[in-house]
TORLUM-81660 format. One record per residue (C-alpha): residue in three letters; x, y, z. Coordinates in pm, whole numbers, plus 32768, in hexadecimal, padded with zeros to 4 digits. Layout:
ALAXYZ;...
end
This chain:
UNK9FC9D45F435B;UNK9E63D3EA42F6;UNK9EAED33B41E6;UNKA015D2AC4262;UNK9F52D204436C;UNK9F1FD0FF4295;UNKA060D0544296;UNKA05FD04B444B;UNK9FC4CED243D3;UNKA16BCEA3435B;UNKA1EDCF7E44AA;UNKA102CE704557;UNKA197CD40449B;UNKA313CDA644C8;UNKA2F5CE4F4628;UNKA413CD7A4698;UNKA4D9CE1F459C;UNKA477CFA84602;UNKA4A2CF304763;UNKA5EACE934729;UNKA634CFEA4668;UNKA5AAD0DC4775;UNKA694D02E4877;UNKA7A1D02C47B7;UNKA77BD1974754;UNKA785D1EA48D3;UNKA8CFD12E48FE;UNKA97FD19A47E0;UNKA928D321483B;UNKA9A5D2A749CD;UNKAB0BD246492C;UNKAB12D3944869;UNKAAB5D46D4976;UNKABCED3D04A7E;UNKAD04D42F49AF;UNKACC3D59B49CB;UNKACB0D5504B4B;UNKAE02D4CE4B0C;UNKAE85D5D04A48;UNKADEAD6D14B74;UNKAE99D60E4C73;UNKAFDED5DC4B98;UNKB006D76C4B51;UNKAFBBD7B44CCD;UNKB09FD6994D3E;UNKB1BCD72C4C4A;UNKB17FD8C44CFE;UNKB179D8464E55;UNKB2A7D74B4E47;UNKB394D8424D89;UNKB356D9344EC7;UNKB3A7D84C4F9C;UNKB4C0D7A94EA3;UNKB582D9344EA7;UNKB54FD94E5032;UNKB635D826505A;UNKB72DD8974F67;UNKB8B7D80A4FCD;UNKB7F4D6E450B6;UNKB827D5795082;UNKB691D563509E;UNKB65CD6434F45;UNKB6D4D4EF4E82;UNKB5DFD4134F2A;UNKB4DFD4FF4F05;UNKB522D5304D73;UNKB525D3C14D67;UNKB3D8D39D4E2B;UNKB348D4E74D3C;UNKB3CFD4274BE8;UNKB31FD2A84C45;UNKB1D2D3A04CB1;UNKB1CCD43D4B3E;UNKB228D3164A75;UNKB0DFD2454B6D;UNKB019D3614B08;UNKB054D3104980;UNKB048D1C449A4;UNKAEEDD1D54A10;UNKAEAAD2BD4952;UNKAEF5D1CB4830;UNKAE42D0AB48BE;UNKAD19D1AF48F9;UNKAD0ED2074781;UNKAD2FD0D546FD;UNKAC28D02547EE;UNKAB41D1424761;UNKAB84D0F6461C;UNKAB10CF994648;UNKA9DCCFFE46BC;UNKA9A8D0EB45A2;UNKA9D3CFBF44C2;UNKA8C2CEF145AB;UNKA7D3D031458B;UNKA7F1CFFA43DB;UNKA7BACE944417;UNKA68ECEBC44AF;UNKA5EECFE54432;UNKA649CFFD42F1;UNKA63DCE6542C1;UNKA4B4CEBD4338;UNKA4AECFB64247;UNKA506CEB4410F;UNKA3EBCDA441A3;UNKA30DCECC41A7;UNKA324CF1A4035;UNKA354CDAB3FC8;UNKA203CD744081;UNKA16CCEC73FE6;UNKA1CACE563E7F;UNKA14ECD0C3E84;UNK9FFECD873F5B;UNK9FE9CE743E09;UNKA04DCDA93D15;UNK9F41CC8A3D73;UNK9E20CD963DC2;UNK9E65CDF03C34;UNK9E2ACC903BBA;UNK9CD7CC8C3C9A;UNK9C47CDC63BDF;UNK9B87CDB43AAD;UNK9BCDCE2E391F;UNK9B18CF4A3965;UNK9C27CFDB3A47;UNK9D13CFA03975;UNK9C50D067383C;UNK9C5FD1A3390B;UNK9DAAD1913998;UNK9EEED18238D4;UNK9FF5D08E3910;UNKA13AD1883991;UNKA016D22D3A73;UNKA027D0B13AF1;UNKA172D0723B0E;UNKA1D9D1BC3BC0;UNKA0B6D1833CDC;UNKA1A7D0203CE2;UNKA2E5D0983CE9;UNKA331D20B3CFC;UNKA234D24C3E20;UNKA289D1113ECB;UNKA3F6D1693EDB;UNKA38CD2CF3F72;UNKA2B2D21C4052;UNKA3F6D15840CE;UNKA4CED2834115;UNKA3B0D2D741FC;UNKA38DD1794298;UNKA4EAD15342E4;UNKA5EBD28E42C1;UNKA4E8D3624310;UNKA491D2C04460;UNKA605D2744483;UNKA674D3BF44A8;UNKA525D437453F;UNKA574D35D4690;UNKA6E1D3A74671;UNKA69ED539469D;UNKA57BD4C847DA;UNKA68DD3F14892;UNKA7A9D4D6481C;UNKA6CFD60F4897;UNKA64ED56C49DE;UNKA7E0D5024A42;UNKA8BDD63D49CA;UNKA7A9D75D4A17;UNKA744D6CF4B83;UNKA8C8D6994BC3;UNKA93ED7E84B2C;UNKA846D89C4BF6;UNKA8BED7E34D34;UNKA9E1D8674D12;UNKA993D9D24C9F;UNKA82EDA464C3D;UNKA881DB8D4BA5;UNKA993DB364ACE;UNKA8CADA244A69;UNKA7ABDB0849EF;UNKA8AADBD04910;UNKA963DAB6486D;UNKA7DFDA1D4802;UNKA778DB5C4769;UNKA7EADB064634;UNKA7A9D9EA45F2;UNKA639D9EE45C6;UNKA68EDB024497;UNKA75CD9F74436;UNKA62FD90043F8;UNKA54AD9F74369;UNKA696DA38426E;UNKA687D8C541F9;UNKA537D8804215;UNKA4FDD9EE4119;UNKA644D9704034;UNKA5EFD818404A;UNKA470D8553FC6;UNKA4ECD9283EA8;UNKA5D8D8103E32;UNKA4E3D6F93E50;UNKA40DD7B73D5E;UNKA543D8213C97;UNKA58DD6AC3C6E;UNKA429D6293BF7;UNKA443D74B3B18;UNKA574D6883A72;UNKA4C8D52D3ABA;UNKA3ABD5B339BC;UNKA49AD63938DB;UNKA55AD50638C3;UNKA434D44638D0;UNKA3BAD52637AC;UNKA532D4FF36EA;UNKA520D3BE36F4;UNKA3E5D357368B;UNKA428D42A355B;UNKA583D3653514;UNKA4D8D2193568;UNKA3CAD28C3448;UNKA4E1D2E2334B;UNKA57DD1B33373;UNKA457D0AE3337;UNKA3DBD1613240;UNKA505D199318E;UNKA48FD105302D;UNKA377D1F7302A;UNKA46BD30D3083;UNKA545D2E92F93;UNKA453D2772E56;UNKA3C2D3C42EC7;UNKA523D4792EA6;UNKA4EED51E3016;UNKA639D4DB30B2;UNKA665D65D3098;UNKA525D6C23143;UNKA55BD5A9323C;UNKA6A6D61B32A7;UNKA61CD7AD32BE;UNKA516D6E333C5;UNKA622D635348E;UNKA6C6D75B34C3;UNKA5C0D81B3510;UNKA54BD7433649;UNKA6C0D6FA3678;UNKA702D86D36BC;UNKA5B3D86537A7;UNKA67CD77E388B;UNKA7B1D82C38A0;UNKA6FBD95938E0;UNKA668D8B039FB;UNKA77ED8133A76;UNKA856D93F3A96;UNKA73AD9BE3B4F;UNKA772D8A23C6C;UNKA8CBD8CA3C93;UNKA898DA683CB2;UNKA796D9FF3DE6;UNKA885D8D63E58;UNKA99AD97B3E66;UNKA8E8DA4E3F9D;UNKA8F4D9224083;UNKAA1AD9164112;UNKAA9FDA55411D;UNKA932DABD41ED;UNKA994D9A942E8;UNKAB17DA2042FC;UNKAAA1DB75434D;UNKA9A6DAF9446C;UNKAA85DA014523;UNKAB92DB0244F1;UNKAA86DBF545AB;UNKAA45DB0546D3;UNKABCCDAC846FC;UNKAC09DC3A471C;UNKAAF7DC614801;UNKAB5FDB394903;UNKACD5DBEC48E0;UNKAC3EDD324948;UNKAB57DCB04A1F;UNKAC19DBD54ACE;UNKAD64DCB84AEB;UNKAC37DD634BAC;UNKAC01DC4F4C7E;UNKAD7DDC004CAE;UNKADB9DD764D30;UNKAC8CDD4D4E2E;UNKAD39DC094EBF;UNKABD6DB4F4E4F;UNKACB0DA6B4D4F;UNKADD1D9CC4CD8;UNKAEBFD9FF4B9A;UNKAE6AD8664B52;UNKACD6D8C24B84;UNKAD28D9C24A39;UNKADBBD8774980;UNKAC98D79749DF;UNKAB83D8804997;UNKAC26D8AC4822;UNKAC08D72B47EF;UNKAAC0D7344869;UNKAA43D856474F;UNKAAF9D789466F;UNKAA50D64446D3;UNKA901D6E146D1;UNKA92CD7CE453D;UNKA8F2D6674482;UNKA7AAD61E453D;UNKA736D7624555;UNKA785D76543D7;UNKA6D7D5FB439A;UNKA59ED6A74444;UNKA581D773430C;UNKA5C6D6754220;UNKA4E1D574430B;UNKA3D2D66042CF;UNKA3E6D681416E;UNKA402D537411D;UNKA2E8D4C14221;UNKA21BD5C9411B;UNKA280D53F3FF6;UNKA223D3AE408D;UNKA0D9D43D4109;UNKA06CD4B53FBC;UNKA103D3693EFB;UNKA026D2933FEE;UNK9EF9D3443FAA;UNK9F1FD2D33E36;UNK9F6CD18E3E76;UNK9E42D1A63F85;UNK9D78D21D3E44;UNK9D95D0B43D94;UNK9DB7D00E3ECD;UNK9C3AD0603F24;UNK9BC1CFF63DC3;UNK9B18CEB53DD5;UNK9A9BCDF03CE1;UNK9956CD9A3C6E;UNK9981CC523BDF;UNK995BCB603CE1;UNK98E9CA173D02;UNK9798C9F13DB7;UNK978AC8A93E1B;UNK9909C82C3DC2;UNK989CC6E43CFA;UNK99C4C6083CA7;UNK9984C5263BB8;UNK99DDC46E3A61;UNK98EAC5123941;UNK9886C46737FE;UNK987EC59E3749;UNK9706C607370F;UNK96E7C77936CE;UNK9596C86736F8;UNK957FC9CC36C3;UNK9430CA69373C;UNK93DDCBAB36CC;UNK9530CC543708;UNK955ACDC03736;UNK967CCE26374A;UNK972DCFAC3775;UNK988CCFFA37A0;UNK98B3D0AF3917;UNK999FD19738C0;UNK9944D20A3761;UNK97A8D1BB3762;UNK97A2D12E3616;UNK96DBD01E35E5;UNK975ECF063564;UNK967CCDE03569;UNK9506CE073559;UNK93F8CCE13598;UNK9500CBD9352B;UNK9466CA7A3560;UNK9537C93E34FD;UNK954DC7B7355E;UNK9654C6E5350B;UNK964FC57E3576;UNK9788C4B835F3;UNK985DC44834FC;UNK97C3C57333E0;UNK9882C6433335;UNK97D7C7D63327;UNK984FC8CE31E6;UNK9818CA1F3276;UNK9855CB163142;UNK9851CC8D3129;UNK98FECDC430B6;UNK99D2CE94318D;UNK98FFCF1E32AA;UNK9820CE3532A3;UNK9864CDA2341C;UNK98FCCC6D339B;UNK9A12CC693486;UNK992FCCE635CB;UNK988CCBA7358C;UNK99F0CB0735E6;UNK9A17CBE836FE;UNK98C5CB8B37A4;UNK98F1CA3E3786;UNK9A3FCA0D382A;UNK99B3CB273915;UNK9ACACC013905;UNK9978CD07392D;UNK9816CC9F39AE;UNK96EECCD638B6;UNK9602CE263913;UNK94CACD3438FA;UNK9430CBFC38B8;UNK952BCAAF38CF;UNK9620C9F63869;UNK962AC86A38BE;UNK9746C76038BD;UNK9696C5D238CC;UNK954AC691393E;UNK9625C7403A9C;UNK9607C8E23A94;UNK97A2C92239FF;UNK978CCA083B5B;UNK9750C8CC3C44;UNK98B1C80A3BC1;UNK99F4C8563C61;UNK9AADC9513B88;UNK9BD5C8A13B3E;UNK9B5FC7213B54;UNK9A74C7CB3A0C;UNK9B90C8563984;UNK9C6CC73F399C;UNK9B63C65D38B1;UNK9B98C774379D;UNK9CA6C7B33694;UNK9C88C8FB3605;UNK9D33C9AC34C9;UNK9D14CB21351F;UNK9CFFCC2133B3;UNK9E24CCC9341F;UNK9F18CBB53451;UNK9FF0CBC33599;UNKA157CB3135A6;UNKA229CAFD36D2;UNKA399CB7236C7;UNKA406C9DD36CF;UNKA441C8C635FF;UNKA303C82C351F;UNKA308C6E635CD;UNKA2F6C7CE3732;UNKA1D8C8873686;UNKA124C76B362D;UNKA140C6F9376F;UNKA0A6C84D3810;UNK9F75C7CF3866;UNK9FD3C672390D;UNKA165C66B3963;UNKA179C50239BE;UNKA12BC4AC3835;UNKA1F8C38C37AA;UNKA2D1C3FA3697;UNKA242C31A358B;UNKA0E1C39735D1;UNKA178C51A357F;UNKA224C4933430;UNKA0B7C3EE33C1;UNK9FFBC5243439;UNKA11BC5FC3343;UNKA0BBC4E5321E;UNK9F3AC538325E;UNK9F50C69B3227;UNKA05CC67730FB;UNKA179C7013190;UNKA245C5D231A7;UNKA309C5F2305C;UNKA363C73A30D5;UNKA3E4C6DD321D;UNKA4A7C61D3197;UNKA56DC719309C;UNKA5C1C7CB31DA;UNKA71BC7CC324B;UNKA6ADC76933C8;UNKA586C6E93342;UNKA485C6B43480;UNKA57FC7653547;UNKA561C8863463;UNKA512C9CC3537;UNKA3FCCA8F34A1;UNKA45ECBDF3536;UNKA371CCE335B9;UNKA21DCCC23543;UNKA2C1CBA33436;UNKA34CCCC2336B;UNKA40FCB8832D7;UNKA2E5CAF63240;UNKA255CB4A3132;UNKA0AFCBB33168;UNKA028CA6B30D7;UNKA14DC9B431A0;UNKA0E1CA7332F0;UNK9F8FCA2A328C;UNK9FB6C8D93270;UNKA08CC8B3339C;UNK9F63C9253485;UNK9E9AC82333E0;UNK9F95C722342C;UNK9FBBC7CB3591;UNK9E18C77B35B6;UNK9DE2C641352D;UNK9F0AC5A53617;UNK9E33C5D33718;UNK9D23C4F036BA;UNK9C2EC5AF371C;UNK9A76C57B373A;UNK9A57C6B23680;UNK9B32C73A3567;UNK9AF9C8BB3508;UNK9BC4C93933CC;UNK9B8DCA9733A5;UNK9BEFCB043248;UNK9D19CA3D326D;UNK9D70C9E930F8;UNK9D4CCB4A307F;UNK9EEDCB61305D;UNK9F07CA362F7B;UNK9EE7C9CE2E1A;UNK9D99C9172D85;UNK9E99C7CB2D5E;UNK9EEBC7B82EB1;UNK9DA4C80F2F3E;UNK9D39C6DD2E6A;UNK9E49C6072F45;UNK9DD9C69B3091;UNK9C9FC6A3305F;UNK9C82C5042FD4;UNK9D86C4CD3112;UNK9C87C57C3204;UNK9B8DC492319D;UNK9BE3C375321F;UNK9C66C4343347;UNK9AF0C4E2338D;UNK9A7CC3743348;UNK9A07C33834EB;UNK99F9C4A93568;UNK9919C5BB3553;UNK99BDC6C7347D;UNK9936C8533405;UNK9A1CC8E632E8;UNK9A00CA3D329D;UNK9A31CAFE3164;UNK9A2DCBD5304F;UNK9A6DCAE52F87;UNK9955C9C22EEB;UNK9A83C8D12EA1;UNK9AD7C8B8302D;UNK9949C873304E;UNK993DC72A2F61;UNK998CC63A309B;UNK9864C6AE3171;UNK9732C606318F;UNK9698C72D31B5;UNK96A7C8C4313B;UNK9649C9E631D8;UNK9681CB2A3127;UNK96B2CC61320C;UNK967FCDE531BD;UNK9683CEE232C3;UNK9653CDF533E7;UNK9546CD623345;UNK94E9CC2832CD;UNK9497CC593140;UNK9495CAEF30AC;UNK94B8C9943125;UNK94DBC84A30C5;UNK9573C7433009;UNK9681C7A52F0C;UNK9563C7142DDB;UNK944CC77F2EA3;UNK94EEC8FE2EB1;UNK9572C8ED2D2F;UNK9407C89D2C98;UNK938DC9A92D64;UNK942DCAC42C77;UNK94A7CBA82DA2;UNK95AECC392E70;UNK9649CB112E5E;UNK9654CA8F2D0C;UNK96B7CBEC2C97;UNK9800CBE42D80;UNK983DCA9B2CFF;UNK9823CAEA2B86;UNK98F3CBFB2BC5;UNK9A22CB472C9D;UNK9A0ACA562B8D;UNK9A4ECB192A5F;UNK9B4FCBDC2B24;UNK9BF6CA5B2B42;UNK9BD9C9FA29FD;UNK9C74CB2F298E;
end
């Protein structure tokens, strides 16, 4: 129960409702209990008046008494009635509290998880995969929940139920009350055994269908590759392969499910025969009545569903334990980038790097390596590089998404770690490599980063980045959904989208990461001529592989292995006959041909 104790914060904040439900629990189990008093007193009523009913056989008084015996019965069932049906509305008052409780509970839980992710940083997200994420968010909540509300549901329905019948039954006969129980806890062992095997039965199939239909989900998006490949064959051999898995494992529930009810049929049935045999016993001895029999059946019958729900309580109190532990797991992550001194304030864009380490947690590679840089406000930086050359950790480090291993990095002359993290990241538009789309319509992805934005500021943000022309093909035009991840869009549309997405903003600082790589040297041309008159009054750092992105920037650096080779102006760097001049030759005759 260690690690469950962490949600008595929510028991604490809706104790109301498991008081409410604890009370009502009580009275609902009161107005069950009384009708088999009834019953008792009904049957015994019904032996003792037909004695008396044959003594006056012939006499005028045998009427009056059958008419006195029939109003007694047809009281008892009316009460009986209102009994049952006043229990019944307490049994819906005990789901409207506890399991109501049991919803705010896991409404709280997800949102307390889903806002704990946004706090952590990139580097949590590099080592743990995104369905790892969402199950900790949805699956293991939801088990979590069955303990938070069923769970304790029937839990204090088997206490009250146990403290009334039990202490009542033995009241009115200790040893028959010892044989009818014997049973029963068998009968929890039973279901708590059968109910283990077919919760691990059943994530068995989970997996399995998890498995199936990642596998058809595969096929089906890649579908153009399948088929240029000619592998509908082979893929079909596949599906059927993990398709017979989960059958296999299915039929291997049901076998195991199938044991449930006839194991509780056979122990009830056991309890019944022993309070017959038992209490014919009893009956002989003159210690109890026929309508004692009748009551302590209802009472073994009130009691198999609890005892049964002990089992089941237990094994799903398991399976919440361990789900909370995961979720525990993230929960107790925090994250390293904070702000020290939470500065708030507008920036004018001034950049300084000063001798930045910089080595991925998780892998240890080192990605940046004594990487000095200044860019005033209002300068425009050309970071080039091949592939691996730490280009885009530069991006990273700047809009913090990690912290640098040593030495500094500066915004208007203020250590990056001193500003609030989000007033700094509100002052920057950024184009990531790998382009991002949002399953929603361009103009609502343009939006993204400020939602009130007026809708002709989104159409002139779509003309700076050269999209407008195609907007405006579309059927819906700026209405038109994108679909997941913009699988609508073409790359250099999707690519130019994001840039349309960053410069709405208006941001101090504009970081395009390799964002033109997807489109043609024409259009390039057009963004690139459009961006500058839009990088005109802000500070702006375009990186690149390519020397055509790098003719706006007042200044050039040229990366290689985290490591500043070459920098300079873009004359200063070509009369120097290096790195530089020899990518540039090359990117130019690769243009002109």
């Amino acid at each position: 129960m260690k690690s469950l104790s962490y949600l008595n914060k929510y028991l604490v904040k809706y104790k109301w409702y498991l008081i409410l439900g604890t009370l009502f629990t009580a009275i609902s189990n009161l107005f069950g209990i009384f009708p088999a008093q009834l019953v008792r007193y009904a049957l015994d009523l019904v032996r003792e008046t037909l004695d008396v009913y044959y003594l006056y056989d012939k006499s005028p008084l045998q009427s009056s008494l059958y008419e006195v015996f029939t109003f007694s019965i047809l009281l008892f069932g009316i009460m009986t009635l209102v009994l049952a049906l006043l229990k019944g509305f307490f049994l819906f008052l005990v789901r409207q509290t506890l399991i109501v409780m049991s919803r705010h509970v896991e409404y709280d839980l997800k949102n307390e998880i889903y806002n704990h992710y946004q706090t952590l940083p990139l580097s949590f997200y590099r080592q743990h995969n995104t369905g790892d994420l969402m199950a900790r968010i949805s699956e293991d909540v939801s088990k979590v929940r069955m303990y938070v509300g069923p769970s304790i549901m029937y839990g204090l329905n088997l206490i009250v139920l146990f403290i009334l019948v039990i202490t009542y039954m033995v009241s009115i006969n200790a040893r028959l009350s010892l044989y009818v129980l014997l049973p029963l806890p068998v009968l929890s062992i039973a279901i708590y055994i059968v109910n283990n095997i077919i919760i691990q039965r059943s994530e068995e199939i989970q997996r399995s269908l998890s498995r199936l239909s990642t596998y058809v989900q595969e096929a089906f998006s890649g579908i153009r590759v399948l088929k240029a490949f000619v592998q509908e064959t082979n893929s079909a051999a596949k599906f059927e392969i993990e398709s017979d898995e989960y059958r296999s494992k299915s039929l291997s529930l049901t076998r195991v499910d199938s044991l449930f009810f006839p194991i509780v049929a056979i122990l009830v049935g056991l309890s019944n025969v022993l309070v017959i045999f038992v209490g014919g016993q009893e009956i002989l001895a003159g210690r109890l009545t026929p309508g004692n029999i009748t009551e302590f059946i209802l009472y073994v019958n009130m009691l198999t569903w609890p005892v049964m729900a002990l089992g089941w309580t237990t094994s799903q109190t398991q399976r919440a334990a361990a789900s909370q532990e995961r979720i525990n797991e993230f929960l107790n992550i925090k994250t390293d980038i904070v702000s020290q001194k939470d500065i708030q304030r507008t920036i004018n864009g001034e950049i300084e790097f000063k001798h930045v380490r910089f080595v991925y947690p998780d892998s240890g590679i080192v990605a940046i390596k004594d990487f000095s840089m200044h860019v005033r406000a209002g300068e425009t930086v050309a970071i080039l590089g091949t592939t691996g050359s730490g280009k885009s950790t530069l991006a990273n480090l700047l809009t913090r998404m990690y912290d640098v291993t040593s030495g500094e990095i500066l915004v208007d002359g203020i250590p990056i770690k001193d500003y609030n993290l989000t007033s700094l990241r509100e002052q920057m538009g950024y184009v990531p490599q790998d382009v991002f789309l949002f399953s929603e319509t361009i103009s609502n992805n343009v939006r993204f980063g400020k939602p009130e934005l007026p809708q002709e500021r989104v159409e002139q943000a779509i003309r700076d980045a050269d999209l407008y022309q195609n907007v405006r093909e579309f059927p819906e035009q700026f209405d038109t959904r994108v679909g997941e991840r913009g699988v609508t869009l073409s790359g250099g549309q999707k690519q130019r989208l994001s840039i349309a997405r960053a410069i709405a903003r208006d941001p101090k600082i504009l970081i395009l990461d390799d964002c033109l790589s997807a489109v043609d040297t024409n259009t390039e041309n057009i963004i690139l001529n459009n961006l500058q008159r839009i990088m005109a009054d802000r500070t702006s750092v375009v990186i690149s592989h390519r020397v055509s992105s790098a003719k706006l920037a007042d200044f050039i650096i040229m990366l290689d292995e985290g490591t500043i080779i070459e920098q300079g102006t873009h004359d200063d760097l070509i009369s120097r006959n290096g790195a530089y001049r020899e990518l540039y030759e090359k990117q130019l005759q690769t243009e002109e041909a």
